[in-house]
C-alpha positions in Angstrom: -230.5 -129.2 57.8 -234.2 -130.5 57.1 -234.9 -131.1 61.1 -234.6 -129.5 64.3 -231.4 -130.3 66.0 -231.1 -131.7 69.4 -228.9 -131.1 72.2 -228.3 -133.4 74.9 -225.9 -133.2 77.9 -223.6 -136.5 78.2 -220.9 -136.7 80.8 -217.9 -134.1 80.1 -219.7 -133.1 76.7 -222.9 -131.6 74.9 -223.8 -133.6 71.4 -225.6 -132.1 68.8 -227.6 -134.0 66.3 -229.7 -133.3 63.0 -230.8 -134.4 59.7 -229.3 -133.4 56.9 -231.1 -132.2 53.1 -229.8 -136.1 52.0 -231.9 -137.6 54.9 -228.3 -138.6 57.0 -228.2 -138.3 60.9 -225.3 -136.0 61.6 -223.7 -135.5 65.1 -221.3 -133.6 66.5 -220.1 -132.4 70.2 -218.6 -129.5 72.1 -216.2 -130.6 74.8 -214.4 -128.3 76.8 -215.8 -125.4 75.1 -213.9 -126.9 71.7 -216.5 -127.5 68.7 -215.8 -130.9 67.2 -217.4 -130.4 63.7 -220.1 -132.6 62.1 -220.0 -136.2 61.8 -222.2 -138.3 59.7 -223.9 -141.1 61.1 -225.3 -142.3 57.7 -229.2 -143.8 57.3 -231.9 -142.5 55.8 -233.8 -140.4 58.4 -237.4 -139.3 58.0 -238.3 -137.6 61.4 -236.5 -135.6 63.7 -234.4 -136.8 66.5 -234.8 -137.6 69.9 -231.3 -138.6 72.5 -231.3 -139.0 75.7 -228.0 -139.8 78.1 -228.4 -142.7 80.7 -226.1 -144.6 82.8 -226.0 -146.8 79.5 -224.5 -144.5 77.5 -226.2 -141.7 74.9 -229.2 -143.0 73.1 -230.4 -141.5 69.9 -233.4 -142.5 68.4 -235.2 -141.8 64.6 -237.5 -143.2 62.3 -235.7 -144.7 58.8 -237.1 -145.2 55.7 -238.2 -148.3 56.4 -240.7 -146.7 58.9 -239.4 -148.3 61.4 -237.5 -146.6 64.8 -233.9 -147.0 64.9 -231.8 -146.6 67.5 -227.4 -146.0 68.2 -226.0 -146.4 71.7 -222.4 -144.3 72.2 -220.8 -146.0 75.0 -217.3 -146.3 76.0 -216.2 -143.7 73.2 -217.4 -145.7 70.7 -221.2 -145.9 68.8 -223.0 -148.8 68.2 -224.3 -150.6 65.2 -228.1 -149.8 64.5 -230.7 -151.3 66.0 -234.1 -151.7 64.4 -236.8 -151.7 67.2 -239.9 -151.8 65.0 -242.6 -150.2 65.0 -244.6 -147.5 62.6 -243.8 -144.0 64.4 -246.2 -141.5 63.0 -244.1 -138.1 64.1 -240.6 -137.9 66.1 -240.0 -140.2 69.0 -239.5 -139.1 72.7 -237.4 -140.9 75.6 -236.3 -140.2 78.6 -233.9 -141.7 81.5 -235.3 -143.4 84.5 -234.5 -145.2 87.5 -236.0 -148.1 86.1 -234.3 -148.1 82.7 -234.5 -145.5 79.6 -238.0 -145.4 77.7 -238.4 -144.7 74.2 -242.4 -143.5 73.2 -243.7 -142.9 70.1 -247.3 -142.2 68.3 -247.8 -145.3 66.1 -249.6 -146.2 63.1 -252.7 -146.9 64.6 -252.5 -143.3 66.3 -251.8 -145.2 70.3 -248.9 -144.2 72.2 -246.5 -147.2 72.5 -243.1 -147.5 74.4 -240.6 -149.9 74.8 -237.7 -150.1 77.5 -234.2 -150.8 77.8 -232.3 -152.0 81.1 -228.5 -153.2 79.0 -231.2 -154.8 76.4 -234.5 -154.2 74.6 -237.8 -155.2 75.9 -240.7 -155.6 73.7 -243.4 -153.0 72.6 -246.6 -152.3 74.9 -249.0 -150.5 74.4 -250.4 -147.1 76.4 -253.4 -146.4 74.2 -255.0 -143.7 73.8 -255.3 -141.5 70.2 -253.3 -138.7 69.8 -252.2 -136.2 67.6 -248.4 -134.1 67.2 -245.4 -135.4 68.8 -245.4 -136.5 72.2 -242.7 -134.9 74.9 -241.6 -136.5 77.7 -239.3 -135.5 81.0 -238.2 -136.9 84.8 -238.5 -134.8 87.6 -236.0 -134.6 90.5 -237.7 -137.7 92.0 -236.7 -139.7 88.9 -240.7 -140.1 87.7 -241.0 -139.7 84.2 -243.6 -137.6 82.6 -245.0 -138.4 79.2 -247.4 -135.6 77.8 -249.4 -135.6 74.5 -252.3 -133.9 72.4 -255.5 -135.9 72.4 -257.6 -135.7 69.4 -259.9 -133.2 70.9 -257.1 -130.7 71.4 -256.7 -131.2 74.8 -253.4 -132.3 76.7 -253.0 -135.3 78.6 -250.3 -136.6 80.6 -249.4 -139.7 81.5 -247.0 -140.5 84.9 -244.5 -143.3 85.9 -243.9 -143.0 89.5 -242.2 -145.8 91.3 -242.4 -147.8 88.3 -246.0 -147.8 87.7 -248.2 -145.3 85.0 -250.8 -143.7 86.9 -252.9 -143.5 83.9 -253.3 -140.3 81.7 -255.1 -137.2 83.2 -256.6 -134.5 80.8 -254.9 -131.0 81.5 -257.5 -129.7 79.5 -256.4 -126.7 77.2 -257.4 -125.5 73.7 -254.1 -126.3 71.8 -252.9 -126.1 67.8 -249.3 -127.4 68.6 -247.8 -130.5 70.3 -247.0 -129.6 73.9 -243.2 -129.7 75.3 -242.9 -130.7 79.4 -239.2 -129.4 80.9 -238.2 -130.5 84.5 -236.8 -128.5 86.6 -235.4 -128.4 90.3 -238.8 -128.4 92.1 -241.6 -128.6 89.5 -242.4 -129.6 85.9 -243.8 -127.4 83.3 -245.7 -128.0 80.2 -245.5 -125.1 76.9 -248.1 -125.3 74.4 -249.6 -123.1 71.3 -253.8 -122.2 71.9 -256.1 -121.4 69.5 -255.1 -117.9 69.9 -251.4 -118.7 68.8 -249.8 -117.7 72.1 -247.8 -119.7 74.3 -249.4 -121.0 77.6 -247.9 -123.0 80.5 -248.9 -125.3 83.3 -247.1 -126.8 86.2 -247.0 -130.0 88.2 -245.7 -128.5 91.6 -246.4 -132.0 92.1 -250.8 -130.9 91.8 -251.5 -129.5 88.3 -251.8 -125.7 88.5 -253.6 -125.6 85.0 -252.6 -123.5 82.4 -251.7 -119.5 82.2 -250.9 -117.3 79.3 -247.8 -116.4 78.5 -248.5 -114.4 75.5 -246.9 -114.2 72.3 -247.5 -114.7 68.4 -246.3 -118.3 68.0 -245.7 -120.0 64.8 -245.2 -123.7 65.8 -245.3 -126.3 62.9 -247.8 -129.0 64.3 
């Protein structure tokens, strides 16, 4: 495997995907505690993965070597043909489930976060600005509002809500950081992980107010 695998919980199942050493997407799922195997899902990857699950189905999501982000859709047992949604995606794409449909974000070309949306279709591109550096990470909290988190330029983390179907527009969550950051969701609050300058792991909360970050400690060695 040249990428990180990705887990992501689908109804009655966990799926499992990675990239290969030839550049293929491969996927495979445990069901009922059974190991399927690897499948290949052929392409020619060049970033890691993101999936989410939805109401749609199970989205997975890469950049091909056409630069471009592609996307697969398993619904009803079976996957779809893929879709070429454009873009340039700099680093590994992010997307998360909503209320309001599933969002797909990614750090472009020109170093802006875009996103696009899909509600049984695509929508087009739009931009959220900003310049930023890493891979984004996004998450939904109990309350279904999504939470899209990146590294600004100046090392700092910003984070970027959609509650009740509108962005609230990024706040800085300050922080000295060397490594993209990673937000989880959990029952009551939403956390964020990130490497500082002095290489351990530190963590914030939205409990919903940001509590700003604490050490954790640690000697990380994170790759961006």
């Amino acid at each position: 495997l040249t990428s990180d695998p990705v887990a992501v919980t689908a109804p009655n199942a966990i799926y499992l995907f990675a990239r290969s050493s030839n550049n293929q997407l491969w996927h495979g799922h445990i069901d009922s505690g059974v190991w399927s195997g690897w499948y290949p899902m052929q392409g020619n990857v060049t970033s890691d993965v993101s999936a989410v699950s939805s109401s749609y189905g199970l989205h997975v999501f890469a950049r091909q070597g056409d630069g471009q982000l592609w996307t697969r859709l398993l619904s009803g047992g079976a996957w779809s043909a893929g879709t070429a949604l454009g873009g340039s995606p700099k680093a590994t794409p992010t997307a998360v489930s909503t209320p309001s449909g599933v969002y797909v974000f990614i750090v472009n070309a020109d170093g802006a976060l875009w996103t696009r949306r899909y509600t049984g279709s695509w929508g087009g591109w739009a931009t959220m600005g900003g310049q930023w550096t890493g891979t984004p990470s996004s998450a939904v909290d109990g309350a279904g509002s999504a939470y899209l988190v990146a590294r600004g330029t100046n090392g700092h983390i910003f984070c970027n809500r959609l509650v009740g179907g509108n962005w609230t527009g990024y706040q800085d969550l300050y922080g000295n950081t060397t490594s993209s950051p990673v937000v989880v969701s959990a029952t009551s609050f939403v956390s964020v992980f990130v490497r500082g300058v002095d290489n351990s792991m530190w963590t914030g909360r939205f409990t919903p107010g940001w509590t700003g970050f604490q050490p954790l400690g640690g000697n990380v060695n994170a790759t961006d």
